[in-house]
C-alpha positions, 0 to 999 in steps of 0.5 A, a space after each residue: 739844247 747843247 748850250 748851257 742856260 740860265 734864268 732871264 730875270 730875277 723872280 720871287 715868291 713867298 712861303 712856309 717851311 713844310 717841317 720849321 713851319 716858318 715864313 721865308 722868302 726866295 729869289 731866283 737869279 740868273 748866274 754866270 756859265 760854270 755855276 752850277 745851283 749855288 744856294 745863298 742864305 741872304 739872311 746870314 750875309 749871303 753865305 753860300 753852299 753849292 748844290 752838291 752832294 759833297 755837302 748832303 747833310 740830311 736825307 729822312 724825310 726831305 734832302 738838307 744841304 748843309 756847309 760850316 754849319 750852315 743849312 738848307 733844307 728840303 731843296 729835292 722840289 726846287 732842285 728838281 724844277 730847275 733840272 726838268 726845265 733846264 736850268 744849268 745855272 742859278 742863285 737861290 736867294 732865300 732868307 731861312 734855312 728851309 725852302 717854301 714847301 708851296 702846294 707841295 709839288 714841284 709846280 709852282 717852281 716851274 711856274 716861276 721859272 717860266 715867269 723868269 724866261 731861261 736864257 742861253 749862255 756861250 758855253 756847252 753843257 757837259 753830261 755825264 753818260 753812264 758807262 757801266 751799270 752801278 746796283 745799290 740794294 738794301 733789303 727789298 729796296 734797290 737803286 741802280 742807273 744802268 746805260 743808256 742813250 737817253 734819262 730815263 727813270 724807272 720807279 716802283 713803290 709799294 705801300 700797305 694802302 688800299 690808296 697806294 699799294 704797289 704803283 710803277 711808272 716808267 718816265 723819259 723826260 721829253 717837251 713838255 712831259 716833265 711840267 704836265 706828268 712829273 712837276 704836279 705830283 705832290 709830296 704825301 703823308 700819313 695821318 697816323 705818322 703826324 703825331 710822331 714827326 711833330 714831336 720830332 720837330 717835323 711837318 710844323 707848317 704841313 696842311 693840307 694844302 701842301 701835303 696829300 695826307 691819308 688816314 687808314 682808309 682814304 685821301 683827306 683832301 678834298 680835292 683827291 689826287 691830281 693823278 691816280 698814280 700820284 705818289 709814284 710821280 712824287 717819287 720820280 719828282 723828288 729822284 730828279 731833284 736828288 739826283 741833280 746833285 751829281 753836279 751834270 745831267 745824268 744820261 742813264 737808266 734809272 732804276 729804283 724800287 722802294 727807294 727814298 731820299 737815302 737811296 738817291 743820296 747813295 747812288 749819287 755818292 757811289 757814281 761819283 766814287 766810281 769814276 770808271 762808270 761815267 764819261 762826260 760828254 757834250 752830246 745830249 740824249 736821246 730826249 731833251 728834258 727842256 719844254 719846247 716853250 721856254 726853249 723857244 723863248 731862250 732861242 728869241 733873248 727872253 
């Protein structure tokens, strides 16, 4: 898809802040060429803050942005919906300071998007193809984007869990590969970490209907994983979302080995800093990370 996309219709829903544990609502709107993801918090006479890493404010436990004071966090699920399908430009009206965590996963954004229908603009989408590998380590974690013809990530984790243990997957946006291998993945936790975080102000409005939580032994949801390697899809799911923030498509070879939100932040900053390591370009990879469906409800007017 070489032209710029936007959302064919406004769309909403409804639900809780994941860490404040507090209702809100959002709206997904269409928005003109050159626009980027601009988040408006209609809640306070519809300031702005575009989705940039220029205004990364908080990376612990979900990506916060935040602009004159102004917050909005856990954006990484979102932000990552709307780069999987696609989506070069958009207003996301919400009336709180943090997004609806939903299930969890980046799904029900997708679902939402698709109730939107994406529609083609008349301007060209620019990519920033990777020139010259940038490394990132910080012990045993690293991060780096190499060069390459295509988007693709690479992901390790390890986690001292009979559940998790060492996972790795390899991921090439294509069709619909994102929506049916990456977008369901749900955010996890542990049982043992609840305690702690709630007296940090954290996961107020986590259950276990949007969170995967593991005591010593298990996963407690009933209804188990959506994926065997579910935990190391989370981590790709949040990457791209994170990785959004560069502010164009990113053509490279992602890959992180125990990184986290930080990381991601960090390798966003050091690519911008190091201009010689990119190029932009109009000519997309190898792989489009667009579904064929919506696709062809963009080529139709939808």
């Amino acid at each position: 898809m070489g032209q710029q996309h936007t959302l064919a219709s406004e769309v909403s829903l409804s639900g809780i802040g994941l860490h404040t544990g507090v209702t809100v609502n959002l709206r997904l709107c269409p928005a003109p060429v050159h626009t980027g993801i601009v988040f408006k918090r209609f809640d306070l006479d519809g300031f702005t803050i575009e989705a940039h890493s220029r205004h990364v404010a908080r990376v612990s436990y979900a990506t916060s942005l935040m602009k004159k004071g102004v917050l909005i966090s856990t954006t990484e699920h979102l932000l990552s919906a709307l780069a999987g399908l696609g989506v070069d430009n958009a207003v996301v009206e919400v009336d709180n300071l943090e997004l609806p965590i939903v299930d969890g996963s980046a799904l029900p954004f997708v679902n939402l998007i698709r109730q939107a229908g994406l529609r083609p603009q008349r301007a060209r989408r620019a990519y920033a193809k990777v020139l010259k590998p940038v490394i990132l380590e910080e012990g045993a974690k690293k991060i780096a984007i190499y060069p390459s013809d295509t988007f693709t990530v690479s992901y390790s984790i390890l986690f001292p869990h009979r559940v998790i243990g060492a996972e790795s997957l390899d991921f090439t946006p294509a069709g619909e590969s994102y929506e049916t291998e990456i977008a369901p993945a749900r955010t996890f936790g542990f049982l043992a970490e609840v305690e702690m975080l709630l007296k940090s102000g954290l996961v107020k409005g986590g259950s276990l209907e949007n969170v995967v939580v593991l005591d010593q032994e298990r996963v407690l949801n009933p209804e188990g994983l959506r994926f065997p390697d579910e935990f190391c899809r989370h981590k790709i799911l949040d990457l791209i979302g994170d990785i959004s923030l560069f502010g164009y498509p990113l053509i490279g070879h992602v890959v992180a080995d125990r990184a986290g939100h930080a990381m991601h932040a960090q390798l966003v900053s050091q690519l911008l800093r190091q201009k010689d390591c990119w190029t932009l370009t109009t000519t997309p990879p190898a792989h489009s990370s667009t579904p064929a469906p919506i696709a062809e409800l963009a080529a139709a007017g939808a």
